[in-house]
C-alpha positions in Angstrom: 107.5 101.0 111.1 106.4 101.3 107.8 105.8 98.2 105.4 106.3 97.9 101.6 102.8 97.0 99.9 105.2 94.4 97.7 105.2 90.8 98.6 105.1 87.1 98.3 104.2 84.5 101.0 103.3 80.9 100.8 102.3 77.8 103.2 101.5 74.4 102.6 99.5 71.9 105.5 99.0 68.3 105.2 96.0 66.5 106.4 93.4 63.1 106.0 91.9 65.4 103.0 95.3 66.0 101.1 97.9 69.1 100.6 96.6 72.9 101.5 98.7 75.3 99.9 97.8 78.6 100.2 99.9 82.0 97.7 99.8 85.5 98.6 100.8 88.2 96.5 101.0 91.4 96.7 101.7 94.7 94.8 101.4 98.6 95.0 97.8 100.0 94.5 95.9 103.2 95.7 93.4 100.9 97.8 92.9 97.3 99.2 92.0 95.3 96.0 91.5 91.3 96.8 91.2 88.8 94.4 90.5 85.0 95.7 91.5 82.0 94.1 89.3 78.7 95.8 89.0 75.1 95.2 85.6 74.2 94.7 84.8 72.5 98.0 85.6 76.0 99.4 84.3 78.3 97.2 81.5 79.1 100.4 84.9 80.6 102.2 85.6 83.8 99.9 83.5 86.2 102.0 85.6 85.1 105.0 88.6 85.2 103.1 88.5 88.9 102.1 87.5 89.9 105.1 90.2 87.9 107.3 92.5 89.7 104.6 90.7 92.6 105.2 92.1 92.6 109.1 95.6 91.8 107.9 96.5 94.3 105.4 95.6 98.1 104.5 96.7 99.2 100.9 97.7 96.9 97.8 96.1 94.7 95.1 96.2 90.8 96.7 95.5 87.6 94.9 94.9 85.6 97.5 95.4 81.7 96.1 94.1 78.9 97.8 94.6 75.1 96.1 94.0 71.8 96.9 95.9 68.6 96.0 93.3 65.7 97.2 95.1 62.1 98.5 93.6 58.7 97.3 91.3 58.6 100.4 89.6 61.8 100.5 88.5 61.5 97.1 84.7 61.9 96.8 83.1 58.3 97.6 79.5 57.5 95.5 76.8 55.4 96.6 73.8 53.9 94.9 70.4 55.4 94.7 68.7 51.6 95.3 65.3 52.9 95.4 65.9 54.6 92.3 67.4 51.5 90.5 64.5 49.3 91.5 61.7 51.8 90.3 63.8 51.6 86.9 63.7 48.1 86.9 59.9 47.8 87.8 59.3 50.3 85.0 61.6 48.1 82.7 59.1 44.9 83.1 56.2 47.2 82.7 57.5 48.3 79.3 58.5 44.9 78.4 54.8 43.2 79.5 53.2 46.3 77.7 55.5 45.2 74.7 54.2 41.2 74.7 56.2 40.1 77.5 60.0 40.7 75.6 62.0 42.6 77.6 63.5 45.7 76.9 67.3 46.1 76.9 68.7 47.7 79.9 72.3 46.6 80.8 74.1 47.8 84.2 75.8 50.6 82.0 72.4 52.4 81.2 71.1 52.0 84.5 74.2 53.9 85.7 73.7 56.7 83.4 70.3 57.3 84.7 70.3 61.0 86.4 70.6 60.5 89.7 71.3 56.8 90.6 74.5 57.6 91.4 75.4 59.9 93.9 78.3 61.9 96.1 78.4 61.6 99.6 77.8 64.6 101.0 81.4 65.1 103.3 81.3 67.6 106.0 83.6 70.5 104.9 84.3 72.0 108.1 87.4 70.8 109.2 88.7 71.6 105.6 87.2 75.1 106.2 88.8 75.8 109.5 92.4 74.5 108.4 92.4 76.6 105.1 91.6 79.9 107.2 94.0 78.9 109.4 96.4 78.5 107.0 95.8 82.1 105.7 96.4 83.7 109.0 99.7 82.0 108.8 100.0 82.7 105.1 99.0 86.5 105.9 101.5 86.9 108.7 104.8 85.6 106.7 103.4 88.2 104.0 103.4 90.9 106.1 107.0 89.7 107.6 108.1 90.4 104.2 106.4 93.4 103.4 108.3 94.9 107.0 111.6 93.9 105.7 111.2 95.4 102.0 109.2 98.5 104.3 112.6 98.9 107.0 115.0 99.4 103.3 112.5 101.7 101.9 112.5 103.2 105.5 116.6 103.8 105.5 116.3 105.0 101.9 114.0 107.6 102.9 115.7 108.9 106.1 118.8 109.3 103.7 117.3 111.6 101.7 115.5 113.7 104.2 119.2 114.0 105.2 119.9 115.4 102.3 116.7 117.5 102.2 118.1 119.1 105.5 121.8 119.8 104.4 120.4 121.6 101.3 118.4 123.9 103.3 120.9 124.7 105.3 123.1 125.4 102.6 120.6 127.9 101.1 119.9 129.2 104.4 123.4 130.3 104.9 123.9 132.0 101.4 121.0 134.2 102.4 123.1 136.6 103.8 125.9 137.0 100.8 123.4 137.1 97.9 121.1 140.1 99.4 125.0 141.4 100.2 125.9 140.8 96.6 122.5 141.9 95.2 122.8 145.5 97.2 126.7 145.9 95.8 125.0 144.9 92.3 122.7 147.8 92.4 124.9 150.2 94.1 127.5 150.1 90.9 124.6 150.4 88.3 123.3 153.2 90.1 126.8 154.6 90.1 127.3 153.7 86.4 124.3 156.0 85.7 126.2 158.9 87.0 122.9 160.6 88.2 121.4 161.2 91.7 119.4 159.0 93.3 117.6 159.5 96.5 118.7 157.1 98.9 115.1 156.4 100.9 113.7 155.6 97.4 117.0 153.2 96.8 116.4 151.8 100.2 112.5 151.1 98.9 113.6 149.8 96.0 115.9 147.0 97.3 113.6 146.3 99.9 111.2 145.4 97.4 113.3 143.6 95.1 114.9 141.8 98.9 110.8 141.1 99.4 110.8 139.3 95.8 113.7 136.9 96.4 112.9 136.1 99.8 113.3 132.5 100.5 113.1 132.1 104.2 109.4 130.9 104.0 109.6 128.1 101.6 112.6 126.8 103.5 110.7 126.9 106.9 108.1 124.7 105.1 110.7 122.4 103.3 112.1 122.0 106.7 108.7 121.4 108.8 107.8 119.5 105.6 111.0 117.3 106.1 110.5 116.8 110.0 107.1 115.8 109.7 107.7 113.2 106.9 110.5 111.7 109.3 107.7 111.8 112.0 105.6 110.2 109.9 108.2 107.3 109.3 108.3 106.7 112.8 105.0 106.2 113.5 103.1 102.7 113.8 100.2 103.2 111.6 100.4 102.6 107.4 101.5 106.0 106.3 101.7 105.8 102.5 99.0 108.3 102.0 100.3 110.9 104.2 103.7 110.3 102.7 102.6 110.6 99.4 101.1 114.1 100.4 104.1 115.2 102.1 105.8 114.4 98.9 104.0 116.9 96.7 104.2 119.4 99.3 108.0 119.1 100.1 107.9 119.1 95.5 105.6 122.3 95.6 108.5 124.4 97.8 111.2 123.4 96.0 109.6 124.4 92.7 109.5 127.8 94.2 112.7 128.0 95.6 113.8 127.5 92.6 112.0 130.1 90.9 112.8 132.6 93.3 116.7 132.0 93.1 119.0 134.3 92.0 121.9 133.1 92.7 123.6 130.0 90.8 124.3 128.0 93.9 120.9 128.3 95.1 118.9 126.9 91.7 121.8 123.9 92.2 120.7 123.1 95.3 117.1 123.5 94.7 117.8 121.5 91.4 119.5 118.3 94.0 116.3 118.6 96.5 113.8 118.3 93.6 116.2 114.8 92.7 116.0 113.7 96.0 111.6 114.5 96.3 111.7 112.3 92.7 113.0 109.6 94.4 111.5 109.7 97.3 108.0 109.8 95.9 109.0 106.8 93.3 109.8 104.9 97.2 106.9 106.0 98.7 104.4 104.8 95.7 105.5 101.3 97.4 104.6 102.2 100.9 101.3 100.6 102.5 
């Protein structure tokens, strides 16, 4: 089954260290382009995250979003650096003995702005790790639930017009036999206009060669295996969008010269509809992962 590279998936998990919430989206590009999106305590997990991505998906351009609310007791406890303090202390009274014994002043307020006398507890991030790659698995799998839904419409869309890909070459197929009837009578009554004589093995050469130039039968074979193969293709359980995309200029290439070749009114309509029908499915497939 084939899956749309379009979607939109998103997850929220509650713990002791506040709200995950973790976005996916997704839109059509030739490769697998990530872009990550991380809270700061988790910036460590990008590699990890692009390659757990990686696993998950095949063609599109991702921004992968992972945020952060933080609850009143998770947030970042500080302790004091007491041996610091002290040595600034001590080094206070030294100034102020140096200075005649008057002290300098140092309120609580300086002493607090003093690089590194206050200080974050360092907090082991692991849990938090572990929950927000879980949470992208999860995240990952509702994205791809999507992207197979959007993928089984583009799916019916594209079966319908191989339909119709089929009935017009079996409409030209079975006008073969009345335009090289019409195209001999055509010749015949010029010839006769002319009121000369005309050998008939050259005749015979001559429309065999001019049969030769508006022969058809080997462009539809290929529209036809071109058209079997793409529904093959739909079928099968591996992402297909590049083959598709192929099979799209191909089946394009034959009915260009079909349409060329025709010489009969009916026949350029009908190559005219299957070249309507590639156009949109190639627009579809640009969507397919």
């Amino acid at each position: 089954m084939i899956r749309s590279m379009t979607g939109f998936a998103r997850r929220e998990r509650q713990g002791p260290w506040g709200t995950l919430t973790c976005e996916l989206r997704t839109v059509n590009h030739r490769y697998l382009e990530i872009s990550t999106r991380l809270p700061e305590d988790l910036r460590g997990l990008e590699s990890d995250v692009r390659q757990l991505l990686g696993s998950k998906l095949r063609r599109g351009k991702v921004e992968a979003g992972v945020y952060l609310r933080s609850t009143a007791a998770s947030t970042p406890q500080l302790e004091l650096n007491r041996p610091m303090v002290e040595q600034l202390l001590r080094r206070a009274a030294d100034v102020g003995s140096m200075l005649g014994g008057i002290p300098g002043p140092m309120s609580a307020l300086d002493i607090l702005r003093w690089p590194g006398v206050i200080r974050e507890v360092e907090r082991d991030l692991t849990p938090l790790a572990g929950e927000a790659l879980a949470l992208l698995g999860e995240t990952a799998v509702e994205l791809n639930e999507s992207r197979e839904r959007e993928g089984a419409r583009i799916h019916e869309l594209l079966n319908q017009r191989c339909e119709g890909l089929t009935a017009g070459v079996a409409l030209v197929r079975a006008r073969l036999p009345e335009i090289s009837a019409r195209i001999r009578a055509k010749v015949g009554e010029r010839v006769a206009q002319l009121g000369t004589q005309v050998d008939p093995e050259r005749l015979e050469q001559e429309l065999v060669l001019l049969a030769y130039k508006m022969d058809v039968d080997e462009e539809l074979d290929r529209l036809g295996s071109h058209v079997t193969e793409t529904l093959r293709v739909l079928e099968a359980d591996e992402p297909a969008g590049r083959r598709l995309d192929f099979l799209m200029q191909e089946l394009n290439r034959e009915a260009n010269t079909l349409s060329s070749k025709s010489q009969d009114v009916e026949t350029t309509r009908a190559a005219v509809d299957m070249k309507v029908l590639i156009e949109q499915m190639r627009e579809q497939v640009q969507n397919v992962e």
